[in-house]
The first five atom37 places (N, CA, C, CB, O) and aatype in JSON, in Angstrom:
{
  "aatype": [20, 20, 20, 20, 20, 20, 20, 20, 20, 20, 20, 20, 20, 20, 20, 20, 20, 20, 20, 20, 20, 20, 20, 20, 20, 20, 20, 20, 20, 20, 20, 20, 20, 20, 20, 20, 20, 20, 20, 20, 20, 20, 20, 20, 20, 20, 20, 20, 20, 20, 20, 20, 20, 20, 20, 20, 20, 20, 20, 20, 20, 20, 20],
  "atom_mask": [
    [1, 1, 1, 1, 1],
    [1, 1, 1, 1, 1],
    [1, 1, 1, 1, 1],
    [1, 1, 1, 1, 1],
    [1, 1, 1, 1, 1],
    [1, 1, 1, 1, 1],
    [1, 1, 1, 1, 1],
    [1, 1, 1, 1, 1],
    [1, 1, 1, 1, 1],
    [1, 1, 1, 1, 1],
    [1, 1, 1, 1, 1],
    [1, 1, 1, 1, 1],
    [1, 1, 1, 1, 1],
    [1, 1, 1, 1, 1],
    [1, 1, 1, 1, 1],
    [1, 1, 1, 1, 1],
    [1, 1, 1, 1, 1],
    [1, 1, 1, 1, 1],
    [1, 1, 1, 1, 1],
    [1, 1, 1, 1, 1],
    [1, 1, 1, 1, 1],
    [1, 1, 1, 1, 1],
    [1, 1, 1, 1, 1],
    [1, 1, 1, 1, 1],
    [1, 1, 1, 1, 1],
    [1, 1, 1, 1, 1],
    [1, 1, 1, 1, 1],
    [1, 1, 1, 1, 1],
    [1, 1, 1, 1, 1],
    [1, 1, 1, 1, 1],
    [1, 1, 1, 1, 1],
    [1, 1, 1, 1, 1],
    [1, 1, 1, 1, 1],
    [1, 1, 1, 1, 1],
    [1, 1, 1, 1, 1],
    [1, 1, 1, 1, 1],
    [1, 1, 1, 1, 1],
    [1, 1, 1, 1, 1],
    [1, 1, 1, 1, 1],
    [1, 1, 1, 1, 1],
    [1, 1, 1, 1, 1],
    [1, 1, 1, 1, 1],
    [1, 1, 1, 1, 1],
    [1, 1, 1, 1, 1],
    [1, 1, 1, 1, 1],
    [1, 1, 1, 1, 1],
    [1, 1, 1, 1, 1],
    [1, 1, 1, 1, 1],
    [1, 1, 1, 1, 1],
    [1, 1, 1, 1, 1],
    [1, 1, 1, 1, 1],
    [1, 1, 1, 1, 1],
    [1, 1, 1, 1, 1],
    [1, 1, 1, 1, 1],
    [1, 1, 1, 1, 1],
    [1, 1, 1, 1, 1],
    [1, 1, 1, 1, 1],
    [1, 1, 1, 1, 1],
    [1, 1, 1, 1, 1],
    [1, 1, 1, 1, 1],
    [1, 1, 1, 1, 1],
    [1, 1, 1, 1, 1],
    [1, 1, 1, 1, 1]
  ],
  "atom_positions": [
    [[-6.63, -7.54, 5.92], [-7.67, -7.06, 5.05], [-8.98, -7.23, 5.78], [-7.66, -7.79, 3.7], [-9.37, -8.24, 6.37]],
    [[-9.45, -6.31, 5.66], [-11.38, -6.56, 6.27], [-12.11, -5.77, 5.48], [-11.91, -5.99, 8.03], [-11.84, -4.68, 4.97]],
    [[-13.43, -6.71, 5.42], [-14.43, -6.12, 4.58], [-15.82, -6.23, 5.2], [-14.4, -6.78, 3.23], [-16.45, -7.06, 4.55]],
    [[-16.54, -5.74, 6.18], [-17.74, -5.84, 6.37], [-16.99, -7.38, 7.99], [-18.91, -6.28, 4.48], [-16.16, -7.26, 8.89]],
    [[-17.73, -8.4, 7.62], [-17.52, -9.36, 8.27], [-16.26, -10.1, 8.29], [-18.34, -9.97, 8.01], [-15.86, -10.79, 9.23]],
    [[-15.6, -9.86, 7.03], [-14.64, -10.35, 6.62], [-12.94, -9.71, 7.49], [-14.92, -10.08, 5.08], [-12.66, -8.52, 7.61]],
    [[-12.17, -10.76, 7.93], [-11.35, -10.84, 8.37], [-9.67, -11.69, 7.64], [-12.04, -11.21, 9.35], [-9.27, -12.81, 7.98]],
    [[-9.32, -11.22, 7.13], [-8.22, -12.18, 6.48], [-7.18, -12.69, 7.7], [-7.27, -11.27, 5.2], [-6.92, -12.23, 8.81]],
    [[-6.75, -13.78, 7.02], [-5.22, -13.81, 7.67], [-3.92, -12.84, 7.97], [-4.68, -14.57, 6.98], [-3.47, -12.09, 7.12]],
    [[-3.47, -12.94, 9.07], [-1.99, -12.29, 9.36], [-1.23, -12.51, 7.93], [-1.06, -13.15, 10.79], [-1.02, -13.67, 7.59]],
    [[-0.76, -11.3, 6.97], [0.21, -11.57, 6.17], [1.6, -10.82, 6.36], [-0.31, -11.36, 4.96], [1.92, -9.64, 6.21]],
    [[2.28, -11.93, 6.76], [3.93, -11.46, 7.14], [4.65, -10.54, 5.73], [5.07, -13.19, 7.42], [4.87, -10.89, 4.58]],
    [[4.83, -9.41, 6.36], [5.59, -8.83, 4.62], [6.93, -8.45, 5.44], [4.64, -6.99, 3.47], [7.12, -7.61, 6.32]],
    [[8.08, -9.69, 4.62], [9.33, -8.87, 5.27], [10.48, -8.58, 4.39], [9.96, -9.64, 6.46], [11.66, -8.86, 4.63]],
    [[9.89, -7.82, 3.04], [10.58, -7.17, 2.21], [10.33, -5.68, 2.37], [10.32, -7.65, 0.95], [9.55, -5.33, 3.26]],
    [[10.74, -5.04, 1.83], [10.67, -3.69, 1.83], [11.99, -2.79, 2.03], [9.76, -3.42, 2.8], [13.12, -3.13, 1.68]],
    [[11.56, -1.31, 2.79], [12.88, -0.33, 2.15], [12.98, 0.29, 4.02], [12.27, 1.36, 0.35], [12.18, 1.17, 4.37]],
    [[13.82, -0.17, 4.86], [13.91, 0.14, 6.29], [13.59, 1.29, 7.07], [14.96, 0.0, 6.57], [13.92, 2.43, 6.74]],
    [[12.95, 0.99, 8.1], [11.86, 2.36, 8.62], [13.28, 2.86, 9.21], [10.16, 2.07, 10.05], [14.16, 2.34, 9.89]],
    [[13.04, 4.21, 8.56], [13.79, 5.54, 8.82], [15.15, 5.5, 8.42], [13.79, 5.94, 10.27], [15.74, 6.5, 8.83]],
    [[16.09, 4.48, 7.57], [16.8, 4.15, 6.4], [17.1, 5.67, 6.21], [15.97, 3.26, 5.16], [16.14, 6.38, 5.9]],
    [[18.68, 6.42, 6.42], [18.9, 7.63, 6.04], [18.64, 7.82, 4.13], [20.48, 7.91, 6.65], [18.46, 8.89, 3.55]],
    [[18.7, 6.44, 3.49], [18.54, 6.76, 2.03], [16.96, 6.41, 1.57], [19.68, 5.84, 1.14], [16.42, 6.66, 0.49]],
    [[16.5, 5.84, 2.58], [14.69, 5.65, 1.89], [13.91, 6.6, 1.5], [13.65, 5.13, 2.81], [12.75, 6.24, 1.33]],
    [[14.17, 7.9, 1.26], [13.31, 8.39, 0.42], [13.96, 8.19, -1.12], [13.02, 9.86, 0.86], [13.26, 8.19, -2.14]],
    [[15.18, 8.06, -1.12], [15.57, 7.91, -2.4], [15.24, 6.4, -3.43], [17.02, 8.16, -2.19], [15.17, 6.02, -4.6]],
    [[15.13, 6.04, -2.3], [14.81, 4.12, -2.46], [13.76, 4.34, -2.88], [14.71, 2.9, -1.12], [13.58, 4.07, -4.06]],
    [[12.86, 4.8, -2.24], [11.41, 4.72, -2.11], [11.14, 5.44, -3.96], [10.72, 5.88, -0.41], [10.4, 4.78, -4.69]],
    [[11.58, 6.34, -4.35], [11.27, 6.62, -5.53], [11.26, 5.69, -6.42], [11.89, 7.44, -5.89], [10.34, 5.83, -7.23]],
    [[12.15, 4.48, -6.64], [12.81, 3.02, -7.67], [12.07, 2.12, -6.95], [14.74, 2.51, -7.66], [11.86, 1.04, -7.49]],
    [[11.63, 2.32, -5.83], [11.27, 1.03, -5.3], [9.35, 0.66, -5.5], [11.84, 1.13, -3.51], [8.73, -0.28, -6.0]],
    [[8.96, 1.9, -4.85], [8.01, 1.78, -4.8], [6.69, 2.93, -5.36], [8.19, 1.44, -3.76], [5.5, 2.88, -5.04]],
    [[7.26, 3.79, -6.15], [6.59, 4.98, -6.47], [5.63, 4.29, -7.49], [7.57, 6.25, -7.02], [4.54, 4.83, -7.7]],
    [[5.97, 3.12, -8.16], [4.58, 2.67, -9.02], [3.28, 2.49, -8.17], [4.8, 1.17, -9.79], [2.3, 3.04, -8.67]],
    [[3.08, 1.87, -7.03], [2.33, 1.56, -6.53], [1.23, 3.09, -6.71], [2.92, 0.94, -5.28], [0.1, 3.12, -7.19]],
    [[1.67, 3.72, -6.39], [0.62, 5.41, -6.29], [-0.19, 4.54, -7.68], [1.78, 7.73, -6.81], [-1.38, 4.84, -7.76]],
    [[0.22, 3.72, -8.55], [-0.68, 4.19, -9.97], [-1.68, 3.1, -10.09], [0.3, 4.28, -11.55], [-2.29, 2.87, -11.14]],
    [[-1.86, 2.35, -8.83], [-2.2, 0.9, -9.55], [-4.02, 1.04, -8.73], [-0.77, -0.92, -8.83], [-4.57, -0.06, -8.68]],
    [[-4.69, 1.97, -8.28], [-5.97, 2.08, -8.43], [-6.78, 1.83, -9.0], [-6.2, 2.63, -8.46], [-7.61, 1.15, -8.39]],
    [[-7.02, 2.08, -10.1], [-7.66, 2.3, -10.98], [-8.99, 3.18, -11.13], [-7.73, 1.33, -11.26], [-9.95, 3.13, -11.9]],
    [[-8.72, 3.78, -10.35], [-10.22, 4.64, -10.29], [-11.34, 4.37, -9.01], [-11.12, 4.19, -11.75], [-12.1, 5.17, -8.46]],
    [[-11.15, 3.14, -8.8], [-12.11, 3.26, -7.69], [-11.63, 2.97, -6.02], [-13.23, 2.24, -8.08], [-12.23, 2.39, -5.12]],
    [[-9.73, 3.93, -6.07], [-9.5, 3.87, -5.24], [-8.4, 4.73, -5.21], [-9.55, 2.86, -4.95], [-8.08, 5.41, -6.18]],
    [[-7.6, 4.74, -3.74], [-6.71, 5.87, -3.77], [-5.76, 5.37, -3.19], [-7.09, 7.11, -3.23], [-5.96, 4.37, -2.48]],
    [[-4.01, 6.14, -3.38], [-2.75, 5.85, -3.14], [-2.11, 6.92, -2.26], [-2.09, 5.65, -4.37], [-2.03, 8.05, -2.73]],
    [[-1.62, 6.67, -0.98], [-0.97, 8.2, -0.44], [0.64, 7.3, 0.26], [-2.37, 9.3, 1.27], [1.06, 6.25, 0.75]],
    [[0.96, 8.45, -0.12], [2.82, 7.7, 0.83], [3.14, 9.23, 0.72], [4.5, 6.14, -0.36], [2.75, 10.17, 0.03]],
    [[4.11, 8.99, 1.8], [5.08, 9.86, 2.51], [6.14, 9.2, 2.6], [4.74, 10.33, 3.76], [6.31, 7.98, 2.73]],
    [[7.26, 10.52, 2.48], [8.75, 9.4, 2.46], [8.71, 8.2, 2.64], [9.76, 9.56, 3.41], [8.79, 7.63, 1.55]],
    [[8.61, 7.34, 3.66], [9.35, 6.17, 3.64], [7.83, 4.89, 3.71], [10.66, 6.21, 5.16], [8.01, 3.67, 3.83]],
    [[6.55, 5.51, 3.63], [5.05, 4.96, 4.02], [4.37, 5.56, 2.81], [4.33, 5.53, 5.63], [4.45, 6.64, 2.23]],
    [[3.47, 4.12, 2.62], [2.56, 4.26, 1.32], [0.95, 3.39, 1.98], [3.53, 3.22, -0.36], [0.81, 2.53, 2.85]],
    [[0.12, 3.99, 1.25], [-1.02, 3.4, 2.41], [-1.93, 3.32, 0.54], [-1.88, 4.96, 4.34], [-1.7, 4.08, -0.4]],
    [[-2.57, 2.55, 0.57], [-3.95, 1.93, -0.73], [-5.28, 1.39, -0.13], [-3.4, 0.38, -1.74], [-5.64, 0.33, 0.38]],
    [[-5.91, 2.71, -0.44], [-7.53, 2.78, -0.25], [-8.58, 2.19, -1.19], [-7.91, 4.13, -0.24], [-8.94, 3.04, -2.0]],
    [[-8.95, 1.46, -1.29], [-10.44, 1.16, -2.44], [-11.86, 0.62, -1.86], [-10.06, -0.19, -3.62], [-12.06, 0.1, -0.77]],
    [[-12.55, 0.83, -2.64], [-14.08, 0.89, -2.29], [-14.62, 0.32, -3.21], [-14.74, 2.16, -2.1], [-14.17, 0.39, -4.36]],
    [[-15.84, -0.46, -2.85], [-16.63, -1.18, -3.2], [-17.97, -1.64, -2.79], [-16.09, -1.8, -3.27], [-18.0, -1.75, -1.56]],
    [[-19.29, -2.02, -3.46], [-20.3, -2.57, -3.04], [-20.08, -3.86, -2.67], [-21.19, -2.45, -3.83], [-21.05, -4.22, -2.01]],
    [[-19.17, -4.83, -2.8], [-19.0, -5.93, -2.47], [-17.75, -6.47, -2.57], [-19.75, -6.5, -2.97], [-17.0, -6.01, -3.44]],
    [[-17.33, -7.44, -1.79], [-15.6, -7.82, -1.92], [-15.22, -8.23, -3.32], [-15.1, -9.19, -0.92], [-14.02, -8.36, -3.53]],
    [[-16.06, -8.45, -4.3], [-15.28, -8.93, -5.19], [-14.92, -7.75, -5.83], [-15.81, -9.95, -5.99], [-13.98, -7.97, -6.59]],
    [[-15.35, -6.34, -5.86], [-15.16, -5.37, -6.52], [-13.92, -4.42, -6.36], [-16.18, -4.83, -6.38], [-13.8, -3.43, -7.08]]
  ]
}
């Protein structure tokens, strides 16, 4: 995560649905298609088959 100056920690994520998995797009619908909804407005959700990427914006990190 980075914000301006801000630098987070390395976060290990080793769950998920396997890159290029002949069934992950099907996975990907049960698995992870909520995520597209969890914005709320002052941000955005994009995935492609088996990749999902979450954009948001703000005047300041707490926002």
């Amino acid at each position: 995560l980075k914000f301006d100056d801000y630098l987070s920690d390395w976060m290990v994520i080793d769950n998920g649905i396997g890159q290029g998995d002949p069934i992950s797009m099907i996975i990907f619908l049960f698995y992870n298609a909520d995520l597209l909804d969890i914005t709320q407005g002052n941000g955005e959700a994009v995935a492609f088959v088996d990749d999902a990427a979450i954009y948001v914006e703000g005047c300041n990190f707490q926002e």
